[in-house]
C-alpha positions as CSV (number, residue, x, y, z in Angstrom):
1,X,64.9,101.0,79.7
2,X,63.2,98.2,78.3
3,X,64.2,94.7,79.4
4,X,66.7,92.7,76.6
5,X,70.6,91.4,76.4
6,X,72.3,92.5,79.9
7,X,74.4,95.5,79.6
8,X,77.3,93.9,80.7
9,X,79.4,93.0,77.6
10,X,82.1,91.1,79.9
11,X,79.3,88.9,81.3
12,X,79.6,86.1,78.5
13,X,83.7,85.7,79.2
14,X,82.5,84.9,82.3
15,X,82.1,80.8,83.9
16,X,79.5,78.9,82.4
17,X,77.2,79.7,85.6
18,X,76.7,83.3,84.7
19,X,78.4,84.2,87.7
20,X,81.3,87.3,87.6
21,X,84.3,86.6,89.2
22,X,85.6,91.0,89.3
23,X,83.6,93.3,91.4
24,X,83.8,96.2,88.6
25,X,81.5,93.8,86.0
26,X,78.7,94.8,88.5
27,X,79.1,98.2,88.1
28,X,75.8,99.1,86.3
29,X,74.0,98.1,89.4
30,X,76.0,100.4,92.0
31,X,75.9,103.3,89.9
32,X,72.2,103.1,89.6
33,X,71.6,102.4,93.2
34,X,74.1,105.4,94.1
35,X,71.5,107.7,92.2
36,X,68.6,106.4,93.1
37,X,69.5,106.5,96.8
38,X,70.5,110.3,96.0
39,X,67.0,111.1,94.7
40,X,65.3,109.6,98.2
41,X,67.8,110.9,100.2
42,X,67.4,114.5,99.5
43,X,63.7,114.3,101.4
44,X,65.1,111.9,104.1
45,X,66.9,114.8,106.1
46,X,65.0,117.7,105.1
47,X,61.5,116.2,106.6
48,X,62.9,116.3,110.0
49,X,64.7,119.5,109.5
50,X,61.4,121.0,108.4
51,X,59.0,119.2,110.7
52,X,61.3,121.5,113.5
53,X,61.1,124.4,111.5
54,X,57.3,124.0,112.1
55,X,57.2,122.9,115.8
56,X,56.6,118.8,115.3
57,X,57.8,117.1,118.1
58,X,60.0,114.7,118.5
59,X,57.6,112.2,119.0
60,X,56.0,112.8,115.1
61,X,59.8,113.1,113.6
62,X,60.3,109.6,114.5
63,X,56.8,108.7,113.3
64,X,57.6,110.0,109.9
65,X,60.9,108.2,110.4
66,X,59.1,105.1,111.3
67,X,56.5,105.5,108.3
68,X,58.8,105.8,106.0
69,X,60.8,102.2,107.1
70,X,57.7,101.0,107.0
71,X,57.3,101.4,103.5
72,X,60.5,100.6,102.9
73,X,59.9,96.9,104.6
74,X,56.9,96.6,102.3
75,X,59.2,97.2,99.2
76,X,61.0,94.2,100.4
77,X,58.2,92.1,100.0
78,X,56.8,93.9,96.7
79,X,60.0,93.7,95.6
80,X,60.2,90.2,94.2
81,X,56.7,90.1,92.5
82,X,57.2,93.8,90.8
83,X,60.8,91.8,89.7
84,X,58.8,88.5,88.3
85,X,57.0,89.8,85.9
86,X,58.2,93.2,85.1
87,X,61.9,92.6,85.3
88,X,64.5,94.0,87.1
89,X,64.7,97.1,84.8
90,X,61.1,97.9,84.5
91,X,61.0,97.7,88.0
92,X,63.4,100.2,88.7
93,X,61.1,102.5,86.1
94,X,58.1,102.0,88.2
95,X,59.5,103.1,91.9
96,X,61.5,106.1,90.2
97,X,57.8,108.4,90.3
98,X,57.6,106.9,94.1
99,X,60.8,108.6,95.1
100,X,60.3,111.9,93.6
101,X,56.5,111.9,95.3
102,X,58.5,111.5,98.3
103,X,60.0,114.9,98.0
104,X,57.5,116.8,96.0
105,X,55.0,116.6,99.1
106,X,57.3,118.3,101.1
107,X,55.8,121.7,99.3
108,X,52.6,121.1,102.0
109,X,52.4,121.4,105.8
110,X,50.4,118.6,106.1
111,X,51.4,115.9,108.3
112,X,49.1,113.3,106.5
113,X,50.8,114.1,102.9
114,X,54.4,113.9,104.5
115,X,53.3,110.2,105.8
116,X,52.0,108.9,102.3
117,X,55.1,110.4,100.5
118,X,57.6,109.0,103.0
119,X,55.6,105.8,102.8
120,X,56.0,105.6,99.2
121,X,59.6,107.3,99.2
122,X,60.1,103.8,102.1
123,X,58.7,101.3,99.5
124,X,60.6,103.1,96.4
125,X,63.9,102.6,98.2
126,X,62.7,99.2,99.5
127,X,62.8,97.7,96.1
128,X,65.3,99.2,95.0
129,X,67.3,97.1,97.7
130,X,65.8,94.6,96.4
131,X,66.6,94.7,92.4
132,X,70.5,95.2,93.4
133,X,71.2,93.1,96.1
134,X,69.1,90.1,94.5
135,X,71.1,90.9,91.4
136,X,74.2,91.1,93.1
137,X,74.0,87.8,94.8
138,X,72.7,86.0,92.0
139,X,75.8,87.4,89.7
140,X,79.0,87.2,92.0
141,X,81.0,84.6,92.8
142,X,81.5,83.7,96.4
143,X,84.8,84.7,96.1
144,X,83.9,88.0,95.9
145,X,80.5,88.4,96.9
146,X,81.3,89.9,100.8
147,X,83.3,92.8,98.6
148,X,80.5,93.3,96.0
149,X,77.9,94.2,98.5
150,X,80.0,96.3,100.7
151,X,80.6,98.4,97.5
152,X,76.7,98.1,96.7
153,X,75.8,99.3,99.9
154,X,79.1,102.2,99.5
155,X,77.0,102.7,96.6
156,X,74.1,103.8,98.5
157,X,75.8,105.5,101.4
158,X,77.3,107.7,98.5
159,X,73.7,108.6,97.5
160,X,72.7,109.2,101.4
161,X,76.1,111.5,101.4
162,X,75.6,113.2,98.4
163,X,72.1,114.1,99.4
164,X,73.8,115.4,102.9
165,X,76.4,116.9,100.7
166,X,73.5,118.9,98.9
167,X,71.7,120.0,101.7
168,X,74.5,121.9,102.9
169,X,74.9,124.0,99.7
170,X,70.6,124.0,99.0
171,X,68.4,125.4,101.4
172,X,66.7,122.7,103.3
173,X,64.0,124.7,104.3
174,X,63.1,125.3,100.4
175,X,61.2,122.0,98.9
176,X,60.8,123.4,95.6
177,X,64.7,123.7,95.2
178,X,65.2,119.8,96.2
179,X,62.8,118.8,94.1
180,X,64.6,120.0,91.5
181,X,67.7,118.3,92.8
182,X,65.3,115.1,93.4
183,X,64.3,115.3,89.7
184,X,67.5,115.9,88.0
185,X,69.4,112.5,90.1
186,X,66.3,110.5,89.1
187,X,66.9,111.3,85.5
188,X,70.9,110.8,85.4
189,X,69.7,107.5,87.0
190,X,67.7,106.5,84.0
191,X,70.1,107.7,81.6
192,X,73.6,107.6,82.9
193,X,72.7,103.6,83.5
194,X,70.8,100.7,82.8
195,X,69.9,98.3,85.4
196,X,70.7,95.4,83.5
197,X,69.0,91.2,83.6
198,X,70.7,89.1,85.0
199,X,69.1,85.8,84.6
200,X,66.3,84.4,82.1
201,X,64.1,83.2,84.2
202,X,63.4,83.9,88.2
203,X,63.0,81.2,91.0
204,X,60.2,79.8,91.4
205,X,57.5,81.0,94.3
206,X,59.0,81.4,97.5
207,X,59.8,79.0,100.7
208,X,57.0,77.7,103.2
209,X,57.3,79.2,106.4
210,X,58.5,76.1,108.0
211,X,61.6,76.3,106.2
212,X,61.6,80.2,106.7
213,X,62.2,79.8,110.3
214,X,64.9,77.3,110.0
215,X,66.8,79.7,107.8
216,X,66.4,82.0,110.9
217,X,67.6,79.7,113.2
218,X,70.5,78.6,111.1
219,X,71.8,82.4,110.2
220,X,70.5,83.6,113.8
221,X,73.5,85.4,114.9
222,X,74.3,87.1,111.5
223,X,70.5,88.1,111.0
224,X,71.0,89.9,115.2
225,X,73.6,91.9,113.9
226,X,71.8,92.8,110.2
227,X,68.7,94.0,112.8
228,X,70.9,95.6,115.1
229,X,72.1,97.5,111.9
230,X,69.3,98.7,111.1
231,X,68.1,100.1,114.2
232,X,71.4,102.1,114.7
233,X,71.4,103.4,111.1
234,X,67.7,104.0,111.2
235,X,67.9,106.1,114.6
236,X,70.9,108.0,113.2
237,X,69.6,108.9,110.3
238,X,66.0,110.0,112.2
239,X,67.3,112.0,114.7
240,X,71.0,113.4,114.0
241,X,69.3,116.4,112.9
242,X,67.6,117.2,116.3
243,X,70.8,116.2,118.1
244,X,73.4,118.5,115.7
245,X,70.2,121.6,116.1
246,X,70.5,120.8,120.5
247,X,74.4,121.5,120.1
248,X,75.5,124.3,118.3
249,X,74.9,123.2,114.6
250,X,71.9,125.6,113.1
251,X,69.2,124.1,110.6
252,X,71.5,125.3,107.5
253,X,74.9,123.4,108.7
254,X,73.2,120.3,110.8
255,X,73.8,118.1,107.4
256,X,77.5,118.6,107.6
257,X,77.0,116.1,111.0
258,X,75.5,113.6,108.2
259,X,78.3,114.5,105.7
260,X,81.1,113.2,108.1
261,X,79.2,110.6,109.1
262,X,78.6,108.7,106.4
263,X,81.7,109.9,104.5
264,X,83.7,107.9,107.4
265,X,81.2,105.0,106.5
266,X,81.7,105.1,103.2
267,X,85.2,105.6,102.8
268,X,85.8,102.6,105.2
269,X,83.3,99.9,104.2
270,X,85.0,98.5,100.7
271,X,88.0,98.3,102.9
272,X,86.0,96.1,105.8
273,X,84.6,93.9,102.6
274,X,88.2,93.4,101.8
275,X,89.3,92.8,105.1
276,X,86.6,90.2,106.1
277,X,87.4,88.2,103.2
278,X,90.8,88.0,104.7
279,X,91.1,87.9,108.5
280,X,87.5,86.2,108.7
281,X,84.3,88.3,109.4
282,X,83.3,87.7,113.1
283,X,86.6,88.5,114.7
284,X,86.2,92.3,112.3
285,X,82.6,92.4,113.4
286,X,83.3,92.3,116.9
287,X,85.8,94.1,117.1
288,X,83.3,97.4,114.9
289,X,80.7,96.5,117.6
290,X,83.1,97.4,120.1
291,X,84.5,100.6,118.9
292,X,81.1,101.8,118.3
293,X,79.6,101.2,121.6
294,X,82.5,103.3,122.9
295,X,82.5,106.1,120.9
296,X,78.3,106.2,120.8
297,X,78.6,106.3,124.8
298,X,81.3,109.1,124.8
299,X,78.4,111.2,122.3
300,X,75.7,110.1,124.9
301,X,77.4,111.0,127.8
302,X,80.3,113.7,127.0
303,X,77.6,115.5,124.6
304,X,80.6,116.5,122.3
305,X,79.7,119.5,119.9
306,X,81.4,121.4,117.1
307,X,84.4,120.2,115.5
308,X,85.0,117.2,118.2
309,X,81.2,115.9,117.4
310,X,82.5,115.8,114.0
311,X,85.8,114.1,114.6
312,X,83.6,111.2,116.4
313,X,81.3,111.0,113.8
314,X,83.5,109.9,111.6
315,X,84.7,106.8,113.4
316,X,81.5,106.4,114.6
317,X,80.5,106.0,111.4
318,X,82.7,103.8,110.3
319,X,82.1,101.6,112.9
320,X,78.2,101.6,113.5
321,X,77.0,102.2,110.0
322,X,79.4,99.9,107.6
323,X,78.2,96.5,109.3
324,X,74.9,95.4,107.2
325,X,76.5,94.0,104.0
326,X,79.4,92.6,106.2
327,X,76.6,90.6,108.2
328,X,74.4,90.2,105.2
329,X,77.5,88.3,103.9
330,X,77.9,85.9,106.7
331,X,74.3,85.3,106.4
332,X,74.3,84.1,102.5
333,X,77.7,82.0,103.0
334,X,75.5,80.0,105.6
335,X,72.1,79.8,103.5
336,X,74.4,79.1,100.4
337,X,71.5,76.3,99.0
338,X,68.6,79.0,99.4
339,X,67.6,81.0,95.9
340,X,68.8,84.7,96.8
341,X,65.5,85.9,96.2
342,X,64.8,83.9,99.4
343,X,67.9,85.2,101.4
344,X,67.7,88.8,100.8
345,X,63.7,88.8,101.5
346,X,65.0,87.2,105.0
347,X,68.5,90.0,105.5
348,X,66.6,92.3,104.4
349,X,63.7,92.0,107.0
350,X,66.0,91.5,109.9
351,X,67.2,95.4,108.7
352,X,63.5,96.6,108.3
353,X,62.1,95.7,111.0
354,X,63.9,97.7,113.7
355,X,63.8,100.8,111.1
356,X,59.9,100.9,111.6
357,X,60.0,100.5,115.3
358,X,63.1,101.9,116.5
359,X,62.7,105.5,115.6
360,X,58.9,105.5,117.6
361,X,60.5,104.1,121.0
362,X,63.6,106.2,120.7
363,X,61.4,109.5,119.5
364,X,59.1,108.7,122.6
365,X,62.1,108.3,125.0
366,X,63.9,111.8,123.6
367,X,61.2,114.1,124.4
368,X,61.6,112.9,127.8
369,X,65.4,112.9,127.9
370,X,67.1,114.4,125.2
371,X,68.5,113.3,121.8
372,X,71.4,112.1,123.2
373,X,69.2,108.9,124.1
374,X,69.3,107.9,120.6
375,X,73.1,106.7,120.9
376,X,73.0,105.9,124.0
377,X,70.2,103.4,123.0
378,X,72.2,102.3,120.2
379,X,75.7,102.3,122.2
380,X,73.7,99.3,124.3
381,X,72.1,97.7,121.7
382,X,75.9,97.0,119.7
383,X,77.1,95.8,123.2
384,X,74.4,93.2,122.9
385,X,75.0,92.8,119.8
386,X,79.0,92.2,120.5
387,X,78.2,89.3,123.2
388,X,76.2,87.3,120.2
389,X,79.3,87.7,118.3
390,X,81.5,86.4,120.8
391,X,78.9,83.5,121.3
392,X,79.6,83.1,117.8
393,X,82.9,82.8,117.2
394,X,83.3,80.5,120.5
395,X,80.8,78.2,118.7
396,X,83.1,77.9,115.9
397,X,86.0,77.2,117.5
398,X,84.1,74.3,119.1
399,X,83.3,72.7,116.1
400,X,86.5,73.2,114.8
401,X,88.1,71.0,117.6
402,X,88.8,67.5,116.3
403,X,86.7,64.6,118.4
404,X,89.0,62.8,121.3
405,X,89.7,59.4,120.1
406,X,89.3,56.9,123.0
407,X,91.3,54.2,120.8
């Protein structure tokens, strides 16, 4: 895995900027990151399935949630100076140990050890988002640079629902058996692909804070929705378990809710990619807000169970979860001058952020009133969510009206 010529052959028929105009040239990148993501996500459901087994509230499930985004927002800042000098396959090598620590703890009962291996597991994952969606936006073309991350992130919502996939056929109340699953995805990822380099030579230290917060203010309604993201997908992800356990799903089959989940997620979001490339992304964005504040109200209040939980979790899903690269698109089409380095520290924030706090305040609020708070928290947060968008597309519609002439 040492660093030398890119692994992409087709790269040099490209244009003279190094930039790939087909989606499939990237494909070293979303292979690896489906892997890797595989690897974490094993431990992601199975320490809040067996934190219940043991009697941990719901309070401490979302801590451990919460850790573990935590150290996932510190990858995003790690990211870029592990990348510098190491390179972006080197860099991969490095977090690969930090993923696999996140599952092999899982063999204690100690709270402590599962906070330090979900922190590292968080910081693993964190730079892995990093390495491909830096590499991503450096490489494609504008042209196709909305469909290339919604396959990237497909990518890793294939990990996430392979992992599900495995923890209905492995016991999830077994660590020593998902270890091994752990350890055998982290190895195809090292051999099945190469991350490849991209680019000789990386940008140059990073933006003063001044100009920090006017890329905020310039991408503000893009970045809402990224954050928004994250907080929905972070909540899910935390507390489905405890939800599925509450309504007839038992510890063994509660993955299956993830399963159909993020299979709805990931079999619509290269089509949204597509789609926002052609109808324009706000009018697509608004109208997924919408759906998914109605169908996360009818789970909050209607407390669906069995095979009409599932049946909702699948447009759920593809509604609530396939947003982030459709954002994150919107976001580096308005900061087109910023190195991507720069950009996807800022996206990639706006998603962490809420992950580390979202999962204590809605953990807090569900041992007082049930896990169906957690989508009825995120049901209001994507209505807020769809006013900004409509704010959004009025403003462009204002400045696409021509000036009166007085002549």
């Amino acid at each position: 895995m040492a660093d030398g010529v890119s692994a992409l052959s087709s790269t040099s028929a490209n244009d003279a900027s190094g930039q790939v105009t087909r989606s499939v040239d990237l494909w070293p990148v979303f292979v690896w990151m489906t892997l890797h993501i595989t690897a974490s996500g094993i431990s992601m459901t199975a320490t809040p399935l067996l934190a219940g087994a043991i009697g941990l509230s719901n309070a401490v499930i979302g801590l451990l949630g919460s850790v573990y985004f935590t150290g996932m927002f510190a990858g995003y800042f790690a990211g870029p100076l592990m990348i510098r000098p190491l390179g972006y396959r080197r860099a991969a090598l490095v977090i690969m140990p930090l993923s696999l620590f996140g599952t092999l703890i899982l063999l204690t009962n100690s709270v402590p050890l599962w906070a330090l291996g979900r922190v590292l597991a968080g910081f693993s994952v964190g730079v892995a988002y990093v390495i491909a969606e830096s590499w991503i936006v450096a490489r494609a073309a504008p042209s196709i640079r909305m469909v290339s991350l919604s396959i990237y992130i497909s990518g890793a919502l294939g990990g996430i629902l392979t992992s599900q996939g495995l923890l209905a056929v492995l016991d999830p109340l077994k660590p020593a058996i998902l270890l091994i699953a752990a350890l055998i995805f982290c190895v195809a990822a090292l051999l099945v692909t190469r991350v490849p380099v991209p680019i000789a030579h990386f940008p140059e230290g990073g933006q003063q804070s001044g100009r920090t917060l006017a890329m905020i203010r310039e991408a503000a309604i893009p970045l809402t929705g990224v954050a928004v993201t994250g907080f929905v997908f972070a909540n899910f992800t935390t507390f489905y378990p405890s939800y599925g356990v509450t309504h007839g799903f038992s510890a063994e089959s509660v993955s299956i809710i993830g399963v159909v989940t993020l299979g709805g997620a990931g079999a619509a979001q290269s089509f949204l990619g597509h789609s926002a490339e052609r109808v324009g992304p706000l009018r697509l964005l608004l109208a997924l807000a919408v759906v998914a504040a109605a169908f996360g109200l009818f789970v909050a209040l209607a407390q669906p169970s069995g095979l009409t939980l599932l049946g909702v979790s699948v447009i759920w899903g593809a509604a609530a979860l396939t947003t982030y690269p459709l954002y994150g698109g919107v976001v580096y089409a308005a900061l087109a001058l910023e190195t991507p380095f720069d950009v996807a520290r800022i996206v990639l924030i706006a998603f962490g952020l809420p992950e580390i706090f979202g999962p204590m305040a809605t953990g807090w609020l569900i041992d007082r009133s049930g896990p169906e708070v957690s989508f009825l928290l995120s049901a209001i947060f994507l209505v807020g969510l769809a006013l900004c968008v409509v704010k959004g597309i009025m403003n462009d519609k204002s400045r696409s009206v021509p000036p009166i002439s007085h002549g």
